[in-house]
C-alpha positions in Angstrom: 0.0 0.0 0.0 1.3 3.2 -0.8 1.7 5.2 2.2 4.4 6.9 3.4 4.8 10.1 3.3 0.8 10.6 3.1 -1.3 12.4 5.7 -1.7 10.9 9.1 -4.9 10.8 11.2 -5.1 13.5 14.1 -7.6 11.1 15.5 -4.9 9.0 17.3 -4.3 8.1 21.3 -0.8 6.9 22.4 -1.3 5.2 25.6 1.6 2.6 25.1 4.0 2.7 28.1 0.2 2.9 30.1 -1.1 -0.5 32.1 -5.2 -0.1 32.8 -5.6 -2.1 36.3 -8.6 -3.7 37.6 -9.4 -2.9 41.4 -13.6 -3.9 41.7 -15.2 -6.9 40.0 -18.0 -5.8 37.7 -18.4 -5.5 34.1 -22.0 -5.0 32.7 -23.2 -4.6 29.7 -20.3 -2.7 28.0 -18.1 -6.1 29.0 -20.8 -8.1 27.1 -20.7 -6.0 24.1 -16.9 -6.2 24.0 -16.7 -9.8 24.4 -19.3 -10.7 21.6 -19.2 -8.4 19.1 -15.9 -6.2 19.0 -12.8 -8.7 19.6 -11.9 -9.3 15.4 -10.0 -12.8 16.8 -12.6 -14.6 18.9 -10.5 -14.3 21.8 -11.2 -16.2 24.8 -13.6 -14.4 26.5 -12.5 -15.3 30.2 -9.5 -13.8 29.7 -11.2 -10.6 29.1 -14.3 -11.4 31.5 -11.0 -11.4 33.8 -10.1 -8.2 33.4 -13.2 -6.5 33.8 -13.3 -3.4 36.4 -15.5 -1.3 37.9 -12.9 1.7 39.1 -9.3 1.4 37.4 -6.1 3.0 38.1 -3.2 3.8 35.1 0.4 4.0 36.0 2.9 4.9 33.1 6.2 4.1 32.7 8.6 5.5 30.3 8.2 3.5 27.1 11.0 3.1 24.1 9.5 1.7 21.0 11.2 0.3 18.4 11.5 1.4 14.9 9.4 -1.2 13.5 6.9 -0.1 15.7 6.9 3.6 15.3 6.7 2.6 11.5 3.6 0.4 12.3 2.5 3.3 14.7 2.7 5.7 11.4 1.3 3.2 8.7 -2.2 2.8 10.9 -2.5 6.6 11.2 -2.2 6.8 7.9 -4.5 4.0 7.2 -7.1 5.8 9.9 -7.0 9.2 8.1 -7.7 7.4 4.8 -11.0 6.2 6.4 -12.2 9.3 7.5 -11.7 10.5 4.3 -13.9 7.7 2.7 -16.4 7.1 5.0 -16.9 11.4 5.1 -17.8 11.0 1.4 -20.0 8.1 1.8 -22.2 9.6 4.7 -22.7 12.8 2.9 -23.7 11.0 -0.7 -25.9 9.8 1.6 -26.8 12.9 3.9 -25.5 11.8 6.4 -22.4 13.3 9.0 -19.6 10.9 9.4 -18.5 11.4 13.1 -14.6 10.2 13.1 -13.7 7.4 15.7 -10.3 7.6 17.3 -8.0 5.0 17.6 -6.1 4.6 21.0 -2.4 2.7 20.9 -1.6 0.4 23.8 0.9 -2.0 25.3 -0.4 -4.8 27.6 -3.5 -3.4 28.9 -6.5 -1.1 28.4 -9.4 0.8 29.7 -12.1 1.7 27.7 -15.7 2.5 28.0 -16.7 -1.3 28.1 -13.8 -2.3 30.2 -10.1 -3.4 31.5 -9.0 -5.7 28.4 -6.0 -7.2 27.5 -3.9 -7.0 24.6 -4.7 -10.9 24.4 -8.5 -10.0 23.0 -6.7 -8.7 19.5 -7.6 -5.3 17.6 -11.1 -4.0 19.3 -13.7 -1.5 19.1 -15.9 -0.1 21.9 -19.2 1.7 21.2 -19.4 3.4 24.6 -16.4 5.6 23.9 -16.6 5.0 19.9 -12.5 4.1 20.0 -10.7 1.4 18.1 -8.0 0.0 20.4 -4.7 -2.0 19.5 -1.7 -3.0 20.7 0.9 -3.1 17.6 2.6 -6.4 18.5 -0.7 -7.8 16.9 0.4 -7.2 13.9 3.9 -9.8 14.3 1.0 -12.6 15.6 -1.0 -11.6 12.5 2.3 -12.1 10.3 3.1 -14.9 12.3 0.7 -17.4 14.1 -2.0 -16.2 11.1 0.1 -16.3 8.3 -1.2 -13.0 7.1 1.4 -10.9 6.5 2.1 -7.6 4.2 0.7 -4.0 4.6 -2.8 -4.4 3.5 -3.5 -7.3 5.9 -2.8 -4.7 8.5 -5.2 -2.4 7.0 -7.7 -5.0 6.7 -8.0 -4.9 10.4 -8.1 -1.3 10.6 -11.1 -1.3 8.0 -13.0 -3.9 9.9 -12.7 -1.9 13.5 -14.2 0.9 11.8 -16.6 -1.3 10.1 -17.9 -1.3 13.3 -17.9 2.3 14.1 -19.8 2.6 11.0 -22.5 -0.1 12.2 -22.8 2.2 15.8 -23.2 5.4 13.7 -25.9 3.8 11.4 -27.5 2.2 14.2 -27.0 -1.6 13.7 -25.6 -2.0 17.1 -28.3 -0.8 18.8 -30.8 -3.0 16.8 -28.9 -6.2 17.1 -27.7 -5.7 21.4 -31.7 -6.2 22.6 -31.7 -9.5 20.5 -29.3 -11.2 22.9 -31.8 -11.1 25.9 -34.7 -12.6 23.8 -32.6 -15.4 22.2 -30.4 -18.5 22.8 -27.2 -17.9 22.9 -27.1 -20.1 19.5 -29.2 -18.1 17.8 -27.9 -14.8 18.9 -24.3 -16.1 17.4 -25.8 -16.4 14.2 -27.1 -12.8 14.5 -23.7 -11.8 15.9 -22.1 -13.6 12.4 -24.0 -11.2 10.5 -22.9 -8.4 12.4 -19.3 -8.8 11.4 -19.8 -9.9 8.0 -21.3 -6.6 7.7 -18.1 -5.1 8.9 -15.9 -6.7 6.8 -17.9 -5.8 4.1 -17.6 -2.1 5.0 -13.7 -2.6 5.2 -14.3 -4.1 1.7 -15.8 -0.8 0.8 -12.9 1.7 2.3 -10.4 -0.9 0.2 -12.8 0.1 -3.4 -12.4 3.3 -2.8 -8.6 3.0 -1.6 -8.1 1.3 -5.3 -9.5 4.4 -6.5 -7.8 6.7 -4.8 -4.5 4.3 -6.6 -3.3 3.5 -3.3 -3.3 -0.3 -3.9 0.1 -1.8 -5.0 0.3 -5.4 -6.7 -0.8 -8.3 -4.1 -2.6 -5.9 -1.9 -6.1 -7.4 -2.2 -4.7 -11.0 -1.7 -3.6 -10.0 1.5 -6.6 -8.3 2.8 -8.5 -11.4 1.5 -5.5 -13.7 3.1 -6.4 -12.1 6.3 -9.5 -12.2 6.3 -9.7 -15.9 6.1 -7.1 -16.3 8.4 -9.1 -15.0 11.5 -12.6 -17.1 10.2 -13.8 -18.6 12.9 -13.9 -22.2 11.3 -9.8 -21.2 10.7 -9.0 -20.4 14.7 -11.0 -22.9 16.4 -9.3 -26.2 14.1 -6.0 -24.3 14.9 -7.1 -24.3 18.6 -8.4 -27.6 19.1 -8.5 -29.8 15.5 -11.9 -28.9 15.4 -14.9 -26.4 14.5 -18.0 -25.9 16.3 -20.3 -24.3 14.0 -22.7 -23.1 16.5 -20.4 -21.2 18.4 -19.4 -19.1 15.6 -19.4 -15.3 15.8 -17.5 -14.2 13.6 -18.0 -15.7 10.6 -16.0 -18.9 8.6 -12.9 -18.2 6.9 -14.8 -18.2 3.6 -17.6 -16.1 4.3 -15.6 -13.4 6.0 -13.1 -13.6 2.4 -16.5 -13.7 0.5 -18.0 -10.2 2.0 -14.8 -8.6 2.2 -14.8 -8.9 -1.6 -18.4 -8.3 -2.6 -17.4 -4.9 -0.4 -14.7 -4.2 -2.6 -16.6 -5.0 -5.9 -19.7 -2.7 -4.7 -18.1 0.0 -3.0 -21.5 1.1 -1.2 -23.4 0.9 2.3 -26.1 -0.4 0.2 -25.1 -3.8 -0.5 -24.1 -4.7 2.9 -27.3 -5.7 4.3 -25.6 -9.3 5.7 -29.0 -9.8 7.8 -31.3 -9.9 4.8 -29.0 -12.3 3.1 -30.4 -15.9 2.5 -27.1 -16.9 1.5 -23.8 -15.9 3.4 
């Protein structure tokens, strides 16, 4: 992806160096959001279930980063700015305002609106404070334990986070959260599927209009769509145990999260993301 040099996102919280600790148990609803709908990897959600606070304290320590990581730390500013600038155009072809998200960098730890998390949850966005969170050494488990590596897989995930701030600013989010109290938690995983299909869908969208914008370099949509198969639920649970358990899928098989991706980047519009009407995913 051609970025360097390019305009970088204002939009952007450093917080590495900070560690986000947990003093009171609690969690509520803004823990249940995170755990189901905004962790892109299908972490395990005791981990973060763990880490959930009430109060928190944040000490900081002085923090060196590397010059891999300040690259990384440049490249997804970048990436974020070229969002905004898409997703602007979009809402106002459709009258709409496009209210920018900001994306918060961390080591370790978090707080956010929905909670203490750990870096062990993956790339995540929270609709109470409408902030993408991610620690950078993601991206060398993306490269490595995924087998997803290059630029654009990166910005893949960037894409997808703010797939979901796109969702909360549409109002999907708010439609699909009172669903979980008046179903099984089978069938509100196949509701949650839908949800972030639809996202990477939308991140197929920001990567049309990146094409058009000729920031794509040769092998840049194979690694998108490499990514995107790589963190398919189907994918991560046969890596994790051998097997899949279909039901338990939230996010989506490896396929149908490649699939919607590309039908995003063929289409280039909102309007032919509706994942929930689709018969066939």
């Amino acid at each position: 992806m051609k970025w360097k040099g390019r305009r970088a996102s204002s939009n952007v919280e450093d917080r590495r160096g900070m560690r986000g600790k947990s003093i009171a148990a609690g969690g509520g609803i803004g823990g249940i959001v995170l755990v189901l709908l905004f962790t892109l990897l299908g972490g395990d959600p005791g981990t973060l279930l763990n880490n959930f606070g009430g109060t928190s304290t944040q000490t900081s320590q002085p923090y060196q980063a590397t010059e891999q990581e300040e690259e990384l730390a440049d490249f997804v500013s970048v990436v974020l700015a070229d969002t905004e600038e898409v997703w602007t155009e979009i809402f106002e072809e459709n009258g709409m305002t496009y209210k920018e998200p900001t994306l918060v960098l961390y080591t370790g730890s978090v707080q956010s609106a929905c909670g203490t998390s750990s870096a062990a949850v993956g790339p995540f966005y929270c609709p109470g404070d409408q902030k993408l969170y991610i620690d950078l050494s993601f991206y060398g488990e993306l490269q490595q334990k995924f087998q997803a590596p290059g630029d654009f897989a990166m910005a893949y995930v960037i894409a997808h986070e703010v797939g979901h701030h796109v969702q909360t600013l549409l109002g999907t989010s708010d439609e699909i959260m009172p669903l979980r109290n008046q179903l099984s938690e089978t069938e509100f995983n196949k509701y949650l599927v839908r949800f972030e299909l639809q996202a990477d869908y939308y991140a197929g969208v920001w990567a049309h209009h990146a094409q058009g914008m000729d920031l794509l370099e040769e092998g840049d949509l194979n690694e998108a769509l490499t990514a995107a198969s790589a963190v398919g639920d189907d994918t991560i649970q046969k890596r994790a145990r051998g097997y899949a358990v279909p039901e338990s899928f939230t996010h989506g098989t490896s396929e149908q999260r490649k699939n919607w991706f590309y039908r995003g980047f063929q289409n280039g519009t909102i309007e032919g993301g509706d994942t929930f009407e689709a018969v066939n995913l």
